[in-house]
mmCIF entry with sequence, helices, sheets and N, C-alpha, C, O atoms, coordinates in Angstrom:
data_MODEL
# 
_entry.id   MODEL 
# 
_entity.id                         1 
_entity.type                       polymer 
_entity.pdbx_number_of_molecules   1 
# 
_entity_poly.entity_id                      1 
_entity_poly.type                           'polypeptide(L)' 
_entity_poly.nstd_linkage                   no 
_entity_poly.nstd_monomer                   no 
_entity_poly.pdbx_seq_one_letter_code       
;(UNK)(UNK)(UNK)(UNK)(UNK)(UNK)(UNK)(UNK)(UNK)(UNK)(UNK)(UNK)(UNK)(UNK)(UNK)(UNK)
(UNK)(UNK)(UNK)(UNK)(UNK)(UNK)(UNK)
;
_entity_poly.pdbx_seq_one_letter_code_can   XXXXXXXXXXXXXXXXXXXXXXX 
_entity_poly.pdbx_strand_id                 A 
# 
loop_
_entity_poly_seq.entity_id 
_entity_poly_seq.num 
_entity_poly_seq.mon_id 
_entity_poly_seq.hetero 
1 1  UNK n 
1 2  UNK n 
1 3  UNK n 
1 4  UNK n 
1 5  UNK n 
1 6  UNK n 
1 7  UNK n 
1 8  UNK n 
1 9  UNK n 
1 10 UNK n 
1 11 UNK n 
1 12 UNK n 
1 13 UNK n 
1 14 UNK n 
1 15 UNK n 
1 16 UNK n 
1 17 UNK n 
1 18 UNK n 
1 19 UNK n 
1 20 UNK n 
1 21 UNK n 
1 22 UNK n 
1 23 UNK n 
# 
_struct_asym.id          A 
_struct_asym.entity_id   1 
# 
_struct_conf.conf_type_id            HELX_P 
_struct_conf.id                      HELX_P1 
_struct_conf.pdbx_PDB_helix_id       AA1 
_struct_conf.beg_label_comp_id       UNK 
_struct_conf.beg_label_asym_id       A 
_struct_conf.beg_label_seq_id        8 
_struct_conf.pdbx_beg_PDB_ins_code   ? 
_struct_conf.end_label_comp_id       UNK 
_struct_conf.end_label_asym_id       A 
_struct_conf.end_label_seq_id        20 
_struct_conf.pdbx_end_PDB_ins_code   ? 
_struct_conf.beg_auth_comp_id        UNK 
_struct_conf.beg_auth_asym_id        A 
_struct_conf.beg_auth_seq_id         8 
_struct_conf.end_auth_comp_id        UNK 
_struct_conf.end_auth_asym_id        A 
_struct_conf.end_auth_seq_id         20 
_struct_conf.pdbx_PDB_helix_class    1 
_struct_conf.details                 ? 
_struct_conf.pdbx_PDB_helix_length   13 
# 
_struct_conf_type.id          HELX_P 
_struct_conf_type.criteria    ? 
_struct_conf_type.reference   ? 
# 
loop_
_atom_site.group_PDB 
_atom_site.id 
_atom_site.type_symbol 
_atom_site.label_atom_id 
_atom_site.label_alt_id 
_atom_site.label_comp_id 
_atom_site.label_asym_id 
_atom_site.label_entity_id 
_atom_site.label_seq_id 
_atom_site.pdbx_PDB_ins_code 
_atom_site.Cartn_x 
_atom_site.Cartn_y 
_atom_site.Cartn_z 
_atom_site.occupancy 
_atom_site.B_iso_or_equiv 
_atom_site.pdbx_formal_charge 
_atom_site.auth_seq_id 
_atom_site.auth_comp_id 
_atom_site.auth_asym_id 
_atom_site.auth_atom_id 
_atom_site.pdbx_PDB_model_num 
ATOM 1  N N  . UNK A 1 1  ? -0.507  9.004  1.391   1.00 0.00 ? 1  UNK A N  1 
ATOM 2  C CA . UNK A 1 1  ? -1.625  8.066  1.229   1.00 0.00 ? 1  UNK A CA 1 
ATOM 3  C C  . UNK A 1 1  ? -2.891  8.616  1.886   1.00 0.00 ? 1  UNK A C  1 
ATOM 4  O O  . UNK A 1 1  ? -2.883  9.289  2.917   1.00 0.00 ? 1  UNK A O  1 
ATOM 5  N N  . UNK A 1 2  ? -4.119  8.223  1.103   1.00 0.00 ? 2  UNK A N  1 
ATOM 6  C CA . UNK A 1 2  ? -5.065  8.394  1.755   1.00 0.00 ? 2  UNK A CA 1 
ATOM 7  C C  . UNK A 1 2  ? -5.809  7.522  3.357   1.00 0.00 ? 2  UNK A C  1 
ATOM 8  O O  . UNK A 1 2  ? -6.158  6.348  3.478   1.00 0.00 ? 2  UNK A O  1 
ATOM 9  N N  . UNK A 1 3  ? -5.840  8.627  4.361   1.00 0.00 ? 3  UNK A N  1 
ATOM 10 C CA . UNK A 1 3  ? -6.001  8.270  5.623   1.00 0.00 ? 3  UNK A CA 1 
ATOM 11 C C  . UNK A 1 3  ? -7.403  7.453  6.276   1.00 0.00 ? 3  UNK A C  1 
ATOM 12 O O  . UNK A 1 3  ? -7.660  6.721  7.232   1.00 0.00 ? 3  UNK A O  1 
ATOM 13 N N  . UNK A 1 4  ? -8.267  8.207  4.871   1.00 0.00 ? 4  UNK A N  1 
ATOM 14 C CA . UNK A 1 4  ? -9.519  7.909  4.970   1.00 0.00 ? 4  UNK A CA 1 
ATOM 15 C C  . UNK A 1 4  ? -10.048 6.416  4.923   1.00 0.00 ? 4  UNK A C  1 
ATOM 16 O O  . UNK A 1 4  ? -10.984 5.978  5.590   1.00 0.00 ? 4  UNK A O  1 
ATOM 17 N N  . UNK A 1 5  ? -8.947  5.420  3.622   1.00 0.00 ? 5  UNK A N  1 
ATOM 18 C CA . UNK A 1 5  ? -8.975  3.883  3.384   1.00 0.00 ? 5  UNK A CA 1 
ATOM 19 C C  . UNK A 1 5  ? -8.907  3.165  4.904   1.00 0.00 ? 5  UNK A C  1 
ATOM 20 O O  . UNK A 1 5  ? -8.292  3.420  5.939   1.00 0.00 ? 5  UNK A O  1 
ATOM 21 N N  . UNK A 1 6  ? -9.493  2.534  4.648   1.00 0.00 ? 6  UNK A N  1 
ATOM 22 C CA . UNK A 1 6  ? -9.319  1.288  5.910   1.00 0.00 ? 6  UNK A CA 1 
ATOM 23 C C  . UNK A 1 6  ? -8.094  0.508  5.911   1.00 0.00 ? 6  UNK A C  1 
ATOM 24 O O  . UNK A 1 6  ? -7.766  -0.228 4.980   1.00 0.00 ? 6  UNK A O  1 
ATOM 25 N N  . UNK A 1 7  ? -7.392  0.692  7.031   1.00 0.00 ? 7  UNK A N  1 
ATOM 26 C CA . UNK A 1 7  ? -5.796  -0.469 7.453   1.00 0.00 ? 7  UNK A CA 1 
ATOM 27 C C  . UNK A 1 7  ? -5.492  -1.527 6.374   1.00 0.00 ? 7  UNK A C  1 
ATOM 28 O O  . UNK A 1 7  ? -4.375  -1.691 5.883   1.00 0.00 ? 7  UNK A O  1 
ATOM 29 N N  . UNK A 1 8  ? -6.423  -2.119 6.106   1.00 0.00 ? 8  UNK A N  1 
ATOM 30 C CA . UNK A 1 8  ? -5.914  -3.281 4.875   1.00 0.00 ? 8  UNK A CA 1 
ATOM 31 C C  . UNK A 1 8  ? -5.969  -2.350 3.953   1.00 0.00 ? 8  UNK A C  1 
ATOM 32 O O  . UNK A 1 8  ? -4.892  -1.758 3.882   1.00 0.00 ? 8  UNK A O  1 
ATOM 33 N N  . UNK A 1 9  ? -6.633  -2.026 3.334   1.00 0.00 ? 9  UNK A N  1 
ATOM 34 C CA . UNK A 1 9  ? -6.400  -0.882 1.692   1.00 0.00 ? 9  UNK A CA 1 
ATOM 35 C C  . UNK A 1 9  ? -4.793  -0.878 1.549   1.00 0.00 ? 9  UNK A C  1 
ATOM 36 O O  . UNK A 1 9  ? -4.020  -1.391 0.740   1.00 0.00 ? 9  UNK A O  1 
ATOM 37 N N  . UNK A 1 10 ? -4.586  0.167  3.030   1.00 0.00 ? 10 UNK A N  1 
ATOM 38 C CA . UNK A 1 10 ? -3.345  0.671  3.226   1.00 0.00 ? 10 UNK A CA 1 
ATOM 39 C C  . UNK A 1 10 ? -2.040  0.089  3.177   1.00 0.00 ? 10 UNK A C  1 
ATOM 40 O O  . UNK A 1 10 ? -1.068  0.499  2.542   1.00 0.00 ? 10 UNK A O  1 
ATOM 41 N N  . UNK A 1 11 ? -2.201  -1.762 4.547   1.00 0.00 ? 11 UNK A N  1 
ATOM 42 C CA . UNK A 1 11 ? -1.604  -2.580 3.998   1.00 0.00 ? 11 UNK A CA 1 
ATOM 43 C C  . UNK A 1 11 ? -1.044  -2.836 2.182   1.00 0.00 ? 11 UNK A C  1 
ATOM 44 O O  . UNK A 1 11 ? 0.110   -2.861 1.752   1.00 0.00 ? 11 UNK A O  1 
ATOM 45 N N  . UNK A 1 12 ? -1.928  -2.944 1.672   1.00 0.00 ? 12 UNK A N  1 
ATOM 46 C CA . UNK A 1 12 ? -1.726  -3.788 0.200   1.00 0.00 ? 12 UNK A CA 1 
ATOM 47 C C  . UNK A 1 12 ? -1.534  -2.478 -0.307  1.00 0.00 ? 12 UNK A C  1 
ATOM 48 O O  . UNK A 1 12 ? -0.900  -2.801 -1.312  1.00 0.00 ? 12 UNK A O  1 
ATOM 49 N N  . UNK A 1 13 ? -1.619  -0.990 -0.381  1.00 0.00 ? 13 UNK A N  1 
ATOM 50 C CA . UNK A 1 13 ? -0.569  -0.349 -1.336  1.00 0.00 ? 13 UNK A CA 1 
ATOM 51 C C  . UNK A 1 13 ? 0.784   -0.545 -0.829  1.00 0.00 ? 13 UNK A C  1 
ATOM 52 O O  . UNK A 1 13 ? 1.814   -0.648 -1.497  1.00 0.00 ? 13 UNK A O  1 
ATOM 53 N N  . UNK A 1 14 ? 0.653   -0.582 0.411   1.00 0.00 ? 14 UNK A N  1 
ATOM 54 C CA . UNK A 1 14 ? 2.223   -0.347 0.619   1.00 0.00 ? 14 UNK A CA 1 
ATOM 55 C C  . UNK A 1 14 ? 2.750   -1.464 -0.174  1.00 0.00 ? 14 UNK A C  1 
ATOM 56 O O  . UNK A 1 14 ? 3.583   -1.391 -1.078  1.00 0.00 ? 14 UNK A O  1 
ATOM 57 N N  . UNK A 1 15 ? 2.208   -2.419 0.242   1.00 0.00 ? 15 UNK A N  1 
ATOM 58 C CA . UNK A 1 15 ? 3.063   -4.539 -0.661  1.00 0.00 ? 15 UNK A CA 1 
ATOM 59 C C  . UNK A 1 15 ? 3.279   -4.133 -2.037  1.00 0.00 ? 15 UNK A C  1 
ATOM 60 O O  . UNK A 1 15 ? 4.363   -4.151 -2.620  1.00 0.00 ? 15 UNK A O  1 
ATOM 61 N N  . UNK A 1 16 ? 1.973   -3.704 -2.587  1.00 0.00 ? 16 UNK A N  1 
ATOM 62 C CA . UNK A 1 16 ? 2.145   -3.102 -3.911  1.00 0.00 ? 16 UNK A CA 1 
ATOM 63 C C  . UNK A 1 16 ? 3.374   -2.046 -4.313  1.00 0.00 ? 16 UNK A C  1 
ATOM 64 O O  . UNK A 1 16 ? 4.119   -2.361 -5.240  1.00 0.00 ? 16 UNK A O  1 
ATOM 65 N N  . UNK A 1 17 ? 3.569   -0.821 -3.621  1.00 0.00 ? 17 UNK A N  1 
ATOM 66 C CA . UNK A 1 17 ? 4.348   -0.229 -3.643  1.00 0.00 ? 17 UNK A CA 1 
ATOM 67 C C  . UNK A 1 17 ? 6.071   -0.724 -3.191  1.00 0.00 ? 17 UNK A C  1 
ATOM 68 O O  . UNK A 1 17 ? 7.081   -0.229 -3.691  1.00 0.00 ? 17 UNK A O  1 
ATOM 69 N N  . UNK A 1 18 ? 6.045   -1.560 -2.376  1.00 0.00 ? 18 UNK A N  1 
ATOM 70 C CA . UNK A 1 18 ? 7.274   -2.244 -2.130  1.00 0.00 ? 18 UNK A CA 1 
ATOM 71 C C  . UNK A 1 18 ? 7.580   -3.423 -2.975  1.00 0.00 ? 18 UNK A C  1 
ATOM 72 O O  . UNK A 1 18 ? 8.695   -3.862 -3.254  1.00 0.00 ? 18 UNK A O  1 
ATOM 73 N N  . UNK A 1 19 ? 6.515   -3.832 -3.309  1.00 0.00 ? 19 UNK A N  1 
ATOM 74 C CA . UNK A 1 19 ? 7.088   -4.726 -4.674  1.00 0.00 ? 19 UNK A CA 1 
ATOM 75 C C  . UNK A 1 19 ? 7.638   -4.153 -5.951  1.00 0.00 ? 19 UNK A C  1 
ATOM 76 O O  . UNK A 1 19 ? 8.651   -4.647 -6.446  1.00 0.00 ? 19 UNK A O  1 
ATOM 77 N N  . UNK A 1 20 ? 6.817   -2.796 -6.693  1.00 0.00 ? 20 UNK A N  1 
ATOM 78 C CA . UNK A 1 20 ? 6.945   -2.350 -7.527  1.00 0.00 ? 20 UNK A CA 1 
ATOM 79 C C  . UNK A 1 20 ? 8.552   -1.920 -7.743  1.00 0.00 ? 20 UNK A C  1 
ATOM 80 O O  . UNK A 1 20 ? 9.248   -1.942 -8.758  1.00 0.00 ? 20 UNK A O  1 
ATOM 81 N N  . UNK A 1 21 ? 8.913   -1.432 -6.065  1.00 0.00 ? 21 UNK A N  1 
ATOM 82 C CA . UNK A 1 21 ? 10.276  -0.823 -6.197  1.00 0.00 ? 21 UNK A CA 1 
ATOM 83 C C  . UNK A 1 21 ? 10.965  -2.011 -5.832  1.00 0.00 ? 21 UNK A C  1 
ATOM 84 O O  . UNK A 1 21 ? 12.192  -1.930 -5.894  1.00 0.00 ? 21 UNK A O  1 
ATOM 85 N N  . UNK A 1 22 ? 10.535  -2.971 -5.510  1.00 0.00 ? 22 UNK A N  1 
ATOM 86 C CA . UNK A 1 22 ? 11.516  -3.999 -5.559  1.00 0.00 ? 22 UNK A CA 1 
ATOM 87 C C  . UNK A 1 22 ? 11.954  -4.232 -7.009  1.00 0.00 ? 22 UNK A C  1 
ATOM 88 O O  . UNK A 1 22 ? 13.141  -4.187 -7.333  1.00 0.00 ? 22 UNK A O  1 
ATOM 89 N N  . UNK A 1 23 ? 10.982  -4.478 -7.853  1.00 0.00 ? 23 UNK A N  1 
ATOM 90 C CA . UNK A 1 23 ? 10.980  -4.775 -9.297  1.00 0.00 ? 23 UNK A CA 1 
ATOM 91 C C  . UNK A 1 23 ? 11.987  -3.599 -9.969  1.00 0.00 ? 23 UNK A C  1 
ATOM 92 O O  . UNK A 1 23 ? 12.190  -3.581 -11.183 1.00 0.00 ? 23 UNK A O  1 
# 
């Protein structure tokens, strides 16, 4: 991931990304 995004960005790919593989 990019380091450069600000903490929330980062937050919500991860949700995004842990939902997706939840799905």
């Amino acid at each position: 991931s990019v380091a450069a995004l600000p903490p929330i960005r980062s937050t919500t790919q991860l949700a995004l990304g842990r939902a997706n593989s939840c799905k």
